[in-house]
Backbone of each chain as nested JSON, in Angstrom:
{
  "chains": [
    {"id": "A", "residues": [
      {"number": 1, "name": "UNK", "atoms": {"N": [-82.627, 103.567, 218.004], "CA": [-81.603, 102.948, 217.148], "C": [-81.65, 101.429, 217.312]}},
      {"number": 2, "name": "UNK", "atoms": {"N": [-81.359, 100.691, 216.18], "CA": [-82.013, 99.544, 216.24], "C": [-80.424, 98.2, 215.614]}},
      {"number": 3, "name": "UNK", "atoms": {"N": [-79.931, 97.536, 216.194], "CA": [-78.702, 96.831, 215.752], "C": [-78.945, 95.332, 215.397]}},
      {"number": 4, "name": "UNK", "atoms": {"N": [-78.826, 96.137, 214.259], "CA": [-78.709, 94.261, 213.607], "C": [-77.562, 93.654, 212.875]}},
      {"number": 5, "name": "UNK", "atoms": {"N": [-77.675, 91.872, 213.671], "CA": [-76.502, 90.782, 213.193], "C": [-77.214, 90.047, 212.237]}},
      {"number": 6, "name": "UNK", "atoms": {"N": [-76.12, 90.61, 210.969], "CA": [-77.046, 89.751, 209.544], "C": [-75.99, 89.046, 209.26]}},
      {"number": 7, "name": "UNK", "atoms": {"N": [-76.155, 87.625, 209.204], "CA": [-75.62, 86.521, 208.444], "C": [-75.895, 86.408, 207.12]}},
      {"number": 8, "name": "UNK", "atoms": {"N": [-74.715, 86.003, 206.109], "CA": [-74.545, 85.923, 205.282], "C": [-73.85, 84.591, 204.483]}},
      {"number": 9, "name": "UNK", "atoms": {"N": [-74.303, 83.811, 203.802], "CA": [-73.801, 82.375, 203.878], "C": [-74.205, 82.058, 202.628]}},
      {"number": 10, "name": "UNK", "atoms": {"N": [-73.293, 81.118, 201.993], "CA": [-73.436, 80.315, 200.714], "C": [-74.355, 79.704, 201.149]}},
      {"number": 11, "name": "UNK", "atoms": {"N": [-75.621, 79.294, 199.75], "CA": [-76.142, 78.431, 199.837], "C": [-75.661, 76.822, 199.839]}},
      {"number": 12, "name": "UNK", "atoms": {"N": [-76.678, 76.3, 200.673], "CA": [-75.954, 74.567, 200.307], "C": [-76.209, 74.178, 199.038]}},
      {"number": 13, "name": "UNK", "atoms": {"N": [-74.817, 73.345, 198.504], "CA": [-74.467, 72.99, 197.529], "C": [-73.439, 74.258, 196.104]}},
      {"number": 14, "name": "UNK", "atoms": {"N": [-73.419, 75.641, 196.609], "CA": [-72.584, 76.238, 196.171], "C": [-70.826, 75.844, 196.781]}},
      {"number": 15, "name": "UNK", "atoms": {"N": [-69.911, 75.848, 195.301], "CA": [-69.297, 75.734, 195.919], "C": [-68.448, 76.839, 196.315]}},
      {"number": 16, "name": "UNK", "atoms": {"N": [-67.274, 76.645, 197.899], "CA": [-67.054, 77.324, 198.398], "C": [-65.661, 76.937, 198.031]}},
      {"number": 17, "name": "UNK", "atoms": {"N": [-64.828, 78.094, 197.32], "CA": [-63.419, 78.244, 197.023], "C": [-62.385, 78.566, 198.718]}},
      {"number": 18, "name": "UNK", "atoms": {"N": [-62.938, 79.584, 199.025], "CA": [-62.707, 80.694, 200.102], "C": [-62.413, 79.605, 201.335]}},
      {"number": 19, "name": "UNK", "atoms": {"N": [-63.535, 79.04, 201.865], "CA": [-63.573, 77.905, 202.469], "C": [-62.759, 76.473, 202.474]}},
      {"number": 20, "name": "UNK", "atoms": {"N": [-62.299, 75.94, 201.438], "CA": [-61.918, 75.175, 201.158], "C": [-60.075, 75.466, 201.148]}},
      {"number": 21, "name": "UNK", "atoms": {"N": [-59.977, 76.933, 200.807], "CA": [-58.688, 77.401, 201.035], "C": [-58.303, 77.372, 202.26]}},
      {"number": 22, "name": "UNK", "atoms": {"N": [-59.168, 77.758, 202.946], "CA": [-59.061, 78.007, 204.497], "C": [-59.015, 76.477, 205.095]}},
      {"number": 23, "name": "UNK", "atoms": {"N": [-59.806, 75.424, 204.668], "CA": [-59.408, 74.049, 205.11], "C": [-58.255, 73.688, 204.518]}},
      {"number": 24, "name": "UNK", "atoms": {"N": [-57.638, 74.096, 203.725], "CA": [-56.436, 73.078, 203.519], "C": [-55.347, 74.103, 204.253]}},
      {"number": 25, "name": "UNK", "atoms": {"N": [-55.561, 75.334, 204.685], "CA": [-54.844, 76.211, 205.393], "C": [-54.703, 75.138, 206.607]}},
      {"number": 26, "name": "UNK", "atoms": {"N": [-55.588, 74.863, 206.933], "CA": [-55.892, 74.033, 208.874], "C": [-55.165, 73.014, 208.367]}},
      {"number": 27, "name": "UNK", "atoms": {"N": [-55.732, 72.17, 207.801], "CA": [-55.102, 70.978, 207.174], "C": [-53.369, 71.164, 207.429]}},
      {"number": 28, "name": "UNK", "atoms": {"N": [-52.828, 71.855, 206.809], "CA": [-51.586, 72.284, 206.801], "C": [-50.99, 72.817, 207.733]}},
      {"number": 29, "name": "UNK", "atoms": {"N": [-51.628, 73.284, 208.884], "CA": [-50.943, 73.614, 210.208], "C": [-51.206, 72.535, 211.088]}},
      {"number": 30, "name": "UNK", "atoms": {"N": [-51.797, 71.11, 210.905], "CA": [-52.062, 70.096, 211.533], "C": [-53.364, 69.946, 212.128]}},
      {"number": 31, "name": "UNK", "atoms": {"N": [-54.589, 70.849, 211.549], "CA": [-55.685, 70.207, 212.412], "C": [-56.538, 68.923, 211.535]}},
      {"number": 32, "name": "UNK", "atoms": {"N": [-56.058, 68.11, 210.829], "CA": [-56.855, 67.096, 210.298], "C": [-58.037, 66.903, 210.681]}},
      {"number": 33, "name": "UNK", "atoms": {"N": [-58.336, 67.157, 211.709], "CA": [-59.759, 67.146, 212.373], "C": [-60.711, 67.794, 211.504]}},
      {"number": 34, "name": "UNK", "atoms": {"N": [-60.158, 68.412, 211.12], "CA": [-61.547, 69.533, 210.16], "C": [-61.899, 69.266, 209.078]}},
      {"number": 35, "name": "UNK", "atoms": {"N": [-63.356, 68.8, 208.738], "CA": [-63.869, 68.214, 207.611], "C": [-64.397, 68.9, 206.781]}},
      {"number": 36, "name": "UNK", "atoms": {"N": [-64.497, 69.903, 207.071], "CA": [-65.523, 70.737, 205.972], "C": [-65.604, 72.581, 206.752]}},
      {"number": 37, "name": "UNK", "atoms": {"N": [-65.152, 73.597, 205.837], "CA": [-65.5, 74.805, 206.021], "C": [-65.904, 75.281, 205.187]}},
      {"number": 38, "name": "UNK", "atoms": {"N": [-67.226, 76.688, 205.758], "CA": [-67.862, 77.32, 204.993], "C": [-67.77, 78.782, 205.193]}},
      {"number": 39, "name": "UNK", "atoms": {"N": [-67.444, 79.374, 204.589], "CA": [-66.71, 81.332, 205.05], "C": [-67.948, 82.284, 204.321]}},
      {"number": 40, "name": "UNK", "atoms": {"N": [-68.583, 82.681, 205.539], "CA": [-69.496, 83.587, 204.862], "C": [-69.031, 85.43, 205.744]}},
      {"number": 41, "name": "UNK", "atoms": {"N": [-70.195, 86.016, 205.327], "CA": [-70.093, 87.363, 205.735], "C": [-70.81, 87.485, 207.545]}},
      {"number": 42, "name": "UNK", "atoms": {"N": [-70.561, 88.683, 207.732], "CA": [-71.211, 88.813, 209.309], "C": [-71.207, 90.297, 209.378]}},
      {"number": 43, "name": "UNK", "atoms": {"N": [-72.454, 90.901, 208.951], "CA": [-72.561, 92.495, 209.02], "C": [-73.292, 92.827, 210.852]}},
      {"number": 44, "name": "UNK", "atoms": {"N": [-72.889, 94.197, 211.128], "CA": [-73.405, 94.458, 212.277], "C": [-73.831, 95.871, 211.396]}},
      {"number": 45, "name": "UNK", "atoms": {"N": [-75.249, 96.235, 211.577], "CA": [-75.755, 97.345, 210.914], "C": [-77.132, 98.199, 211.866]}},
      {"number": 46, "name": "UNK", "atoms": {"N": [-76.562, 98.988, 212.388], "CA": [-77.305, 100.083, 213.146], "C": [-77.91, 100.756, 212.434]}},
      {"number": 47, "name": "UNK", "atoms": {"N": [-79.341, 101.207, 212.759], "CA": [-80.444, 101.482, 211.79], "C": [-81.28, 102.506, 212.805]}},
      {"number": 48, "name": "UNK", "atoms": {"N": [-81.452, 103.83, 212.081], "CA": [-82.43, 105.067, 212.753], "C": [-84.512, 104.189, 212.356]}},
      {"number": 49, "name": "UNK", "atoms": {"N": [-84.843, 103.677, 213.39], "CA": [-86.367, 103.644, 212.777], "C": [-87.083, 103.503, 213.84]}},
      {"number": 50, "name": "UNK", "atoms": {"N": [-88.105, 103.945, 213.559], "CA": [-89.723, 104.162, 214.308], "C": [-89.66, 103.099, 215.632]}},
      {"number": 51, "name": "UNK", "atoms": {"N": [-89.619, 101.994, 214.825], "CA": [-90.395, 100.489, 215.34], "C": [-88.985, 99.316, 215.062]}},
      {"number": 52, "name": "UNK", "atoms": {"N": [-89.107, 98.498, 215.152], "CA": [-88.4, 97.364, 215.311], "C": [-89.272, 96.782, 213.715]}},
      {"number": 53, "name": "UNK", "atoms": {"N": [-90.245, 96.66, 213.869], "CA": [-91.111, 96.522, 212.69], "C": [-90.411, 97.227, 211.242]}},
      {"number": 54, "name": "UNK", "atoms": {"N": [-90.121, 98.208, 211.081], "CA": [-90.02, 99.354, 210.169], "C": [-88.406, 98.924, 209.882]}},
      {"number": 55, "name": "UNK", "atoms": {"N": [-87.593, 98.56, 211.079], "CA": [-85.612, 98.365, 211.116], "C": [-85.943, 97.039, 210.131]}},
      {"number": 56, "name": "UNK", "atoms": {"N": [-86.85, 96.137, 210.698], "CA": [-86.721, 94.303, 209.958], "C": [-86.716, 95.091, 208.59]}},
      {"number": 57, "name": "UNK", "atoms": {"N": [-88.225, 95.707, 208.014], "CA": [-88.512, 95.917, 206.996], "C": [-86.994, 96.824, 206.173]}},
      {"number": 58, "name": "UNK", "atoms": {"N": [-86.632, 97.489, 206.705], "CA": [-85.265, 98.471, 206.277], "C": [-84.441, 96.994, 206.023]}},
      {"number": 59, "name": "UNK", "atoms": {"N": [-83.821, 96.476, 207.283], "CA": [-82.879, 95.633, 206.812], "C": [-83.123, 94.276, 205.896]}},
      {"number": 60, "name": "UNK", "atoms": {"N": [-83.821, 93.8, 205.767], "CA": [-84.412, 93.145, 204.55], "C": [-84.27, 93.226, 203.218]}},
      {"number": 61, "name": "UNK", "atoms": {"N": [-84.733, 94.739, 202.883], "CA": [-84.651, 95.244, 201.686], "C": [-83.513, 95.172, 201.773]}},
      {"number": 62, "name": "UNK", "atoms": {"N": [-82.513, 95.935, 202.242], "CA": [-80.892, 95.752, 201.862], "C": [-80.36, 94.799, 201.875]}},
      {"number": 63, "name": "UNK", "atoms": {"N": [-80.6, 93.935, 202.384], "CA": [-80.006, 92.452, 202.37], "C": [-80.285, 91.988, 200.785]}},
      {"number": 64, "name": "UNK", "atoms": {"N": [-81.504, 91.983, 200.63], "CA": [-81.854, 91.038, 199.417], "C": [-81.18, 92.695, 198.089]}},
      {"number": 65, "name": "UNK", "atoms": {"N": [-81.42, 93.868, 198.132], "CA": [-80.55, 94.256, 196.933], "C": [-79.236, 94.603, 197.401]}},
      {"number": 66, "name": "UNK", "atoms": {"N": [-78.176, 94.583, 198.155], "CA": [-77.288, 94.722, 198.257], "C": [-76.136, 93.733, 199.0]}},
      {"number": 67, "name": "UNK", "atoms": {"N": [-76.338, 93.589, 200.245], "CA": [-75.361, 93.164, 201.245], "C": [-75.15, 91.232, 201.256]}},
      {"number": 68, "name": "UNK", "atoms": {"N": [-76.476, 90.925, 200.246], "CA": [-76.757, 89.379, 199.427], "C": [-76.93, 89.432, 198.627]}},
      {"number": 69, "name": "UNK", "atoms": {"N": [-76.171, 88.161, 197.891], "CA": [-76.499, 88.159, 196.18], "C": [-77.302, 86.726, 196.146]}},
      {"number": 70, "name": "UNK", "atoms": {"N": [-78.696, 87.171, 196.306], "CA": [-80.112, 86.339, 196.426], "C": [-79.978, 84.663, 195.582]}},
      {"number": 71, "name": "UNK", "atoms": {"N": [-79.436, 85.04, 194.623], "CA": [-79.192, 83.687, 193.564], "C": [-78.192, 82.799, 193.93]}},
      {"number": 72, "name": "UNK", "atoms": {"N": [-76.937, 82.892, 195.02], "CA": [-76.135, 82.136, 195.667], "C": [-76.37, 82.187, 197.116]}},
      {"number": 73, "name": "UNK", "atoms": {"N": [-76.421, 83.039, 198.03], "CA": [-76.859, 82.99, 198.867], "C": [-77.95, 83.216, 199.873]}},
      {"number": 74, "name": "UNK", "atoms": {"N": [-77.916, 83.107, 201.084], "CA": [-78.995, 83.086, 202.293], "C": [-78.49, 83.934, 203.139]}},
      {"number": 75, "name": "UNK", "atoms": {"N": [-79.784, 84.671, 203.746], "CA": [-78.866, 85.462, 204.849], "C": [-79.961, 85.57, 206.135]}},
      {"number": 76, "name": "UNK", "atoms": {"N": [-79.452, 85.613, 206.917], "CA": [-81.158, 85.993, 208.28], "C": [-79.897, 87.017, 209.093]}},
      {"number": 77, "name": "UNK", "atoms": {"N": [-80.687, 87.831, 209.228], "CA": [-80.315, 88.176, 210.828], "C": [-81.664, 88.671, 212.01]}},
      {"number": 78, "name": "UNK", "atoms": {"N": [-81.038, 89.453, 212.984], "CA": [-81.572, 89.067, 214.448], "C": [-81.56, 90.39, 214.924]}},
      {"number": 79, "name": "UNK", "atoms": {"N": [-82.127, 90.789, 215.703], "CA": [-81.876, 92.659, 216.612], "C": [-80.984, 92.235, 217.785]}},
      {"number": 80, "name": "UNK", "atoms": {"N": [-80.433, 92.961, 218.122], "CA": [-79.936, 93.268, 219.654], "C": [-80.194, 94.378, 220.138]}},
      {"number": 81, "name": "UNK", "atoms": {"N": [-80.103, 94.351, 221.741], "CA": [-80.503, 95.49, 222.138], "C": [-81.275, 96.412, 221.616]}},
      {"number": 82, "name": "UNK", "atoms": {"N": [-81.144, 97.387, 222.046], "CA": [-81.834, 98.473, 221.754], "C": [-81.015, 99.843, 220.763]}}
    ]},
    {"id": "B", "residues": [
      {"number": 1, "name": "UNK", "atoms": {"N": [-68.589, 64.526, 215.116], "CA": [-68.387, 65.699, 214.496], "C": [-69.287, 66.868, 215.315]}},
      {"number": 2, "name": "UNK", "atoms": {"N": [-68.133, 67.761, 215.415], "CA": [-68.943, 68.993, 215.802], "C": [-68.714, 70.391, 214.775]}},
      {"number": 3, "name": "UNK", "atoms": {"N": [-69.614, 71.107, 214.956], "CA": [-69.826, 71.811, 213.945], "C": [-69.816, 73.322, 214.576]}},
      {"number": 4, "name": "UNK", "atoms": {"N": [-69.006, 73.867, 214.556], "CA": [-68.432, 75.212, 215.514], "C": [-68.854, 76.479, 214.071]}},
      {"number": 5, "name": "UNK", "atoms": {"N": [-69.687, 77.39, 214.599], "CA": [-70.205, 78.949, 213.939], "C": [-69.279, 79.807, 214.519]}},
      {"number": 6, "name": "UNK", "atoms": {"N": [-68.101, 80.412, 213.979], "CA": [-67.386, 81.143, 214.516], "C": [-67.904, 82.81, 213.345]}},
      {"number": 7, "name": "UNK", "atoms": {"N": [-67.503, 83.89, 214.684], "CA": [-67.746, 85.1, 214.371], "C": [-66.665, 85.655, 214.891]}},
      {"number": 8, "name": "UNK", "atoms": {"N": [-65.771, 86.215, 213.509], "CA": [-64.547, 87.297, 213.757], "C": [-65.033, 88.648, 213.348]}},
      {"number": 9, "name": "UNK", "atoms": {"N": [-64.732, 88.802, 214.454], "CA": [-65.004, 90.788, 214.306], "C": [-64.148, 91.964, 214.509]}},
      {"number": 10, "name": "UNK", "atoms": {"N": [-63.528, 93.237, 214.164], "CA": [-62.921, 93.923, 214.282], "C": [-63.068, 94.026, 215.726]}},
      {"number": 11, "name": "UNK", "atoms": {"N": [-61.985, 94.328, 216.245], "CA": [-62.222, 95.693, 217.452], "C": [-62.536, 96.648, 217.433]}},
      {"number": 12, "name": "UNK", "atoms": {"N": [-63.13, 96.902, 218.841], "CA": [-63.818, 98.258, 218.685], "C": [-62.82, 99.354, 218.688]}},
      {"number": 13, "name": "UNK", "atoms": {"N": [-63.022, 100.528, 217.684], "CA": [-61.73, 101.134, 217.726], "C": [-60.894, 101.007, 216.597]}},
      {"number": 14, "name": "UNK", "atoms": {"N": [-61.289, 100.049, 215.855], "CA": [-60.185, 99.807, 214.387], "C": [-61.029, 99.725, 213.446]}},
      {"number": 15, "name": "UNK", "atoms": {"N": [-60.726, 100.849, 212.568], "CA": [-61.075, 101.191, 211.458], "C": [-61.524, 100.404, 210.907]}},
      {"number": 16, "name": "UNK", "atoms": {"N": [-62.758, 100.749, 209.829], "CA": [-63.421, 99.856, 209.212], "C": [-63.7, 100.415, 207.907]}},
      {"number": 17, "name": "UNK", "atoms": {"N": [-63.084, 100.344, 207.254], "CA": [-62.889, 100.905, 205.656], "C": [-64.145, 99.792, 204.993]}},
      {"number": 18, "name": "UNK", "atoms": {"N": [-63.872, 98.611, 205.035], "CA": [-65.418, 97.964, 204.092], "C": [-66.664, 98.183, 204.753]}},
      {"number": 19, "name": "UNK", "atoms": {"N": [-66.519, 98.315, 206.332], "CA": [-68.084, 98.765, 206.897], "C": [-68.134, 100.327, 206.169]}},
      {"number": 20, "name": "UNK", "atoms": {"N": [-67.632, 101.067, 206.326], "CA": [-67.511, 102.377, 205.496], "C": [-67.822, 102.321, 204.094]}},
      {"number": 21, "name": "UNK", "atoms": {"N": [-67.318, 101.791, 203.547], "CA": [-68.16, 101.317, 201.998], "C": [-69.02, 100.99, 201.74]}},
      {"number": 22, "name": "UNK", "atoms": {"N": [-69.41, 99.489, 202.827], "CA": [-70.842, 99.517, 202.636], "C": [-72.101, 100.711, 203.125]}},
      {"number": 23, "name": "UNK", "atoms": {"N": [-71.641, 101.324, 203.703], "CA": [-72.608, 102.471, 204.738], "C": [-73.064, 103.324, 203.295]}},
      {"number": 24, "name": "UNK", "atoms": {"N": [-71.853, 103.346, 202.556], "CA": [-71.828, 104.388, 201.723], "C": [-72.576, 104.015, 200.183]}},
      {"number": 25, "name": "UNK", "atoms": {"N": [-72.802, 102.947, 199.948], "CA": [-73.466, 102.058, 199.288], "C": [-74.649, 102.313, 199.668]}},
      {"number": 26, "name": "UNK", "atoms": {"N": [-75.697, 101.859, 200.91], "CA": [-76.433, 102.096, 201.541], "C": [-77.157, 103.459, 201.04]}},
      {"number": 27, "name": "UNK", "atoms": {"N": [-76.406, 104.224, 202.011], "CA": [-76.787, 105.787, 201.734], "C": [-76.772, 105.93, 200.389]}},
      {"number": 28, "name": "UNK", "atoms": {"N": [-76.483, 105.853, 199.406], "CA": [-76.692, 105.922, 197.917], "C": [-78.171, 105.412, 197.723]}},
      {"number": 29, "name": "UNK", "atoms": {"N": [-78.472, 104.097, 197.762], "CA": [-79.177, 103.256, 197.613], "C": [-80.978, 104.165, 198.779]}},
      {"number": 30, "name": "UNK", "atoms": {"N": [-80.14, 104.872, 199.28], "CA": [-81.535, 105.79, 199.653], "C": [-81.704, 105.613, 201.046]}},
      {"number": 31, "name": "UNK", "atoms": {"N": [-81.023, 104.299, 201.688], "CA": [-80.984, 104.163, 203.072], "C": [-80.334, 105.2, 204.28]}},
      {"number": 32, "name": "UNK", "atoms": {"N": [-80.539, 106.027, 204.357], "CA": [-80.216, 107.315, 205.143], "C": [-80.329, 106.97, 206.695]}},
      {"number": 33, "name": "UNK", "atoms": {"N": [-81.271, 105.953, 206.887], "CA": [-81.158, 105.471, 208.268], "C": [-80.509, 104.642, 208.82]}},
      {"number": 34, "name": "UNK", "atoms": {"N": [-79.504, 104.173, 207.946], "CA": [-78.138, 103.523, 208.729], "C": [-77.31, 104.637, 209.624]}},
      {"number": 35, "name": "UNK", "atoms": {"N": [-77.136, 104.345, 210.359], "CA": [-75.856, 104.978, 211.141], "C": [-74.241, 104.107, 211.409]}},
      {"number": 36, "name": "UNK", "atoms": {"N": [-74.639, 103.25, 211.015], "CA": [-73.193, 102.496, 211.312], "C": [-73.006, 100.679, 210.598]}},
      {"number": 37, "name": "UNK", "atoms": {"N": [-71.953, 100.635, 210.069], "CA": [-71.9, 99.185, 209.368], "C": [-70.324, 98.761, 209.928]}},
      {"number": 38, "name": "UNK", "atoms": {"N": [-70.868, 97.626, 210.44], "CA": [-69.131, 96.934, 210.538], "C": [-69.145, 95.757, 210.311]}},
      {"number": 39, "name": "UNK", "atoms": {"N": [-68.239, 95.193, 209.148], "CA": [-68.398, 93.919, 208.683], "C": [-66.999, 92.925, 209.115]}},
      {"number": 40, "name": "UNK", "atoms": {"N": [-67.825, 91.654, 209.495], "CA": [-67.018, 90.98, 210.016], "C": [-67.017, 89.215, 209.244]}},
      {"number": 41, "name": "UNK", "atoms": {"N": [-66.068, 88.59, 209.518], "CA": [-66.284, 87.353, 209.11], "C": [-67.251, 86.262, 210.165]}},
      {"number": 42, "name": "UNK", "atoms": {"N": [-67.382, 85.044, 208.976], "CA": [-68.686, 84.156, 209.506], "C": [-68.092, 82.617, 208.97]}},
      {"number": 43, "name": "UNK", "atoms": {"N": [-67.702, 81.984, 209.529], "CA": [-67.211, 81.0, 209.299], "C": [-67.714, 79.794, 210.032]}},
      {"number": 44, "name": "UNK", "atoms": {"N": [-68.358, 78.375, 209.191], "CA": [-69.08, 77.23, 209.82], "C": [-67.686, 76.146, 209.849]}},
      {"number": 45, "name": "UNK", "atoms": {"N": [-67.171, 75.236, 210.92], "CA": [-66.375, 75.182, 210.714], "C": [-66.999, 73.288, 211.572]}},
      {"number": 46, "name": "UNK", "atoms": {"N": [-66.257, 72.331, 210.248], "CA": [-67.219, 70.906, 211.13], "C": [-65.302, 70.765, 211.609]}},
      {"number": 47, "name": "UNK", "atoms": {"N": [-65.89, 70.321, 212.341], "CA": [-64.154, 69.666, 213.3], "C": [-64.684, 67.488, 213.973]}},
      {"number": 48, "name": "UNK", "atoms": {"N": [-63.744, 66.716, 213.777], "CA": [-64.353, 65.668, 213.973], "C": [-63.174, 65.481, 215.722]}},
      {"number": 49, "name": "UNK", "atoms": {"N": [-64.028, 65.267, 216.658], "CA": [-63.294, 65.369, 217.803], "C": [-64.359, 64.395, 218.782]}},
      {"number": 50, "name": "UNK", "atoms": {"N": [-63.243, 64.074, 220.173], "CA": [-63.859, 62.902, 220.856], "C": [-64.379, 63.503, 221.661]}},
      {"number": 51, "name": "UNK", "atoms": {"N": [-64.642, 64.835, 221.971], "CA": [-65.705, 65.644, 222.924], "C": [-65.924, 66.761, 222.587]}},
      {"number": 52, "name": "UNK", "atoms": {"N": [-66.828, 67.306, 222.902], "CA": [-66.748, 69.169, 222.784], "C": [-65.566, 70.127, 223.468]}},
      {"number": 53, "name": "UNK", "atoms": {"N": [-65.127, 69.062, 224.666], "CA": [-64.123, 70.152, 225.175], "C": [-63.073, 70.207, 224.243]}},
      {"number": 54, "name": "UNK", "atoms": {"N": [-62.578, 68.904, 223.483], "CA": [-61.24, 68.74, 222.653], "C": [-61.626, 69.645, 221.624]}},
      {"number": 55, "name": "UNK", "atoms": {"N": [-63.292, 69.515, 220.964], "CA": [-63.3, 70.324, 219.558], "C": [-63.113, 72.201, 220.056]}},
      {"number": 56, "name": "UNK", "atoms": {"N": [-63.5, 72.709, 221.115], "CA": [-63.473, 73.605, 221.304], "C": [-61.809, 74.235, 221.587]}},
      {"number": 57, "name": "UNK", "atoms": {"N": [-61.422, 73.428, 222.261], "CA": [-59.983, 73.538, 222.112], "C": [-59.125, 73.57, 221.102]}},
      {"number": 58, "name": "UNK", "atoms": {"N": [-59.583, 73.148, 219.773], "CA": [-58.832, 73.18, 218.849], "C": [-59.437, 74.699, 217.993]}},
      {"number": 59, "name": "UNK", "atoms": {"N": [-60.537, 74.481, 217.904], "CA": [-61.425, 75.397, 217.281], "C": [-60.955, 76.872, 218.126]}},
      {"number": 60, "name": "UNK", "atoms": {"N": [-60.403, 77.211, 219.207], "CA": [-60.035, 78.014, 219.97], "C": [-58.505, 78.251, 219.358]}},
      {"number": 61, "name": "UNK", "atoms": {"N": [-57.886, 77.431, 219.081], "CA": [-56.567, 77.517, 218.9], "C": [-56.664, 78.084, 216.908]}},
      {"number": 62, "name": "UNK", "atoms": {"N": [-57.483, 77.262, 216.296], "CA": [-57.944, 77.392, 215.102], "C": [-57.664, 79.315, 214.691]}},
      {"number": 63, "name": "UNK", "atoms": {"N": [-58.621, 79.966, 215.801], "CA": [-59.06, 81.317, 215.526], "C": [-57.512, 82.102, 215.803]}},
      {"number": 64, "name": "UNK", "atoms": {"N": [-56.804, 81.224, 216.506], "CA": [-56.081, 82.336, 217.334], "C": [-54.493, 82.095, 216.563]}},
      {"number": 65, "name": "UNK", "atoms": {"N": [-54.772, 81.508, 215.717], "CA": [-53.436, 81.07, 214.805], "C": [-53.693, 81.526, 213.049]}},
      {"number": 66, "name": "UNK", "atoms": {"N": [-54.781, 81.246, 212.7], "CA": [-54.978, 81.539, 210.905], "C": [-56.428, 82.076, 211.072]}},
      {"number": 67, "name": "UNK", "atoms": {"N": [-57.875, 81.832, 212.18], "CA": [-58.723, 82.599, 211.273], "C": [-58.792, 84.14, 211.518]}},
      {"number": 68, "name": "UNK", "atoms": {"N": [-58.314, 84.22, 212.601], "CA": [-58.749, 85.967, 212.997], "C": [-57.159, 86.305, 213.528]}},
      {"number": 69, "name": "UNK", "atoms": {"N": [-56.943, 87.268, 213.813], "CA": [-55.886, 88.37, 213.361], "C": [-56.073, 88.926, 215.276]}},
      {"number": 70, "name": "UNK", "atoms": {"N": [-55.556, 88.592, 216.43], "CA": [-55.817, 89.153, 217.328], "C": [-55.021, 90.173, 217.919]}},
      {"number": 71, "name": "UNK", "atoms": {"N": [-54.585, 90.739, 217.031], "CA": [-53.771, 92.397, 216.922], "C": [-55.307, 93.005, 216.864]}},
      {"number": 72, "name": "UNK", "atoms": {"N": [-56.062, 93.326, 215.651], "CA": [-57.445, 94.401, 215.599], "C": [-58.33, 93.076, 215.38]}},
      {"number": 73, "name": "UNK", "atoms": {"N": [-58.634, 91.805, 215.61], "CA": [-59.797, 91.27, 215.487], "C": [-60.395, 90.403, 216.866]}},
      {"number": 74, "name": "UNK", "atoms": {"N": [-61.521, 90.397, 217.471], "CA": [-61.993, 89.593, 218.366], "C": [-62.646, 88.391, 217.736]}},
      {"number": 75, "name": "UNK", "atoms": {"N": [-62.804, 87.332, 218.225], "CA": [-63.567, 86.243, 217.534], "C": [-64.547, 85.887, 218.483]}},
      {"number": 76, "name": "UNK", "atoms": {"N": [-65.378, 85.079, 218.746], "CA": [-66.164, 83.936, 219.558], "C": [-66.735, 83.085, 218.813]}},
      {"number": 77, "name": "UNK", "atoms": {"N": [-67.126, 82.121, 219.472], "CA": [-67.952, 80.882, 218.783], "C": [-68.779, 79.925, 219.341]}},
      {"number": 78, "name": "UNK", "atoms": {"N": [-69.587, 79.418, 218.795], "CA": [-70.639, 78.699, 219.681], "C": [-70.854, 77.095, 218.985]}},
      {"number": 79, "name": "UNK", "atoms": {"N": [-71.207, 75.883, 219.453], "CA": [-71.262, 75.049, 218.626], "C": [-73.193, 74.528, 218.535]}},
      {"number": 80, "name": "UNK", "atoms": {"N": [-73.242, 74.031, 217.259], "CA": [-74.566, 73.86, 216.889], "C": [-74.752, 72.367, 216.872]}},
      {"number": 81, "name": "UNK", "atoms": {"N": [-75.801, 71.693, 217.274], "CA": [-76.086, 70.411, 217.264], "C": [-74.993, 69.401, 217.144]}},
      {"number": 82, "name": "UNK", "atoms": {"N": [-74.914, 68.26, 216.5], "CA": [-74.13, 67.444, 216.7], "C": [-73.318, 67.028, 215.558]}}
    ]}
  ]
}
C-alpha cells in the first residue's frame, strides 16, 4: 500500500477569490502582517500497487483527470511510508 | 517576509464525507486501487515579520483562531525560503 500527499494549488497569476477572503478574514482579526494568501487542496490518497513505479503512474493519471483541473492549476505530490 | 505552507487536516477518526466522494469518483473512474482518500486544506500564507520566531507565532495563532477548526482538524506548517 502506497500513501500519497498530493498538492493542489492555483496556478500563478490565477486569481484567488477563496484566498483573498481568507486575507481580509486575518486582516480583520488584526494580523496586518499578512500580505498575500493562496488556499489550495491537500489530498492524502492510499493506493493498492505492485511498485511505487505503477502508485506514481496511478496517481498522476487521477490528478490530471480528476482531483486537478489542468487549465488552472498545478499539483505534485510525494509517497510516504510504506 | 516569510512565507509559511500550512496543512490542515482532519483528525484521525472524523469523518470524511468529501474524502468519501472523492474515493467514490475514483472507483467510478476505474481506479479500484485506492483504498482511502482524505482531503484536507493547503494554504501558502506570506506574513511580513521581524523574525521567524514572531512570523511563526502569529502564523500559529493564525491556524488556531480562523484557519483550521481544532475541535476535528490538526494543522502544521513549515516555512519556505525567504
Amino acid at each position: 500500500m502506497f500513501t500519497a500527499r498530493i498538492y493542489v494549488t492555483l496556478k500563478e497569476g490565477v486569481l484567488d477569490p477563496q484566498g483573498g477572503a481568507v486575507m481580509n478574514s486575518l486582516h480583520t482579526l488584526g494580523y496586518q502582517s499578512v500580505k498575500d494568501v493562496r488556499v489550495g487542496k491537500y489530498l492524502v490518497v492510499s493506493v493498492q500497487a505492485s511498485s511505487q513505479e505503477q502508485a506514481e503512474k496511478q496517481v498522476n493519471e487521477m490528478c490530471a483527470k480528476l482531483l486537478a483541473n489542468p487549465v488552472i492549476e498545478d499539483y505534485k505530490f510525494e509517497f510516504v511510508g510504506e
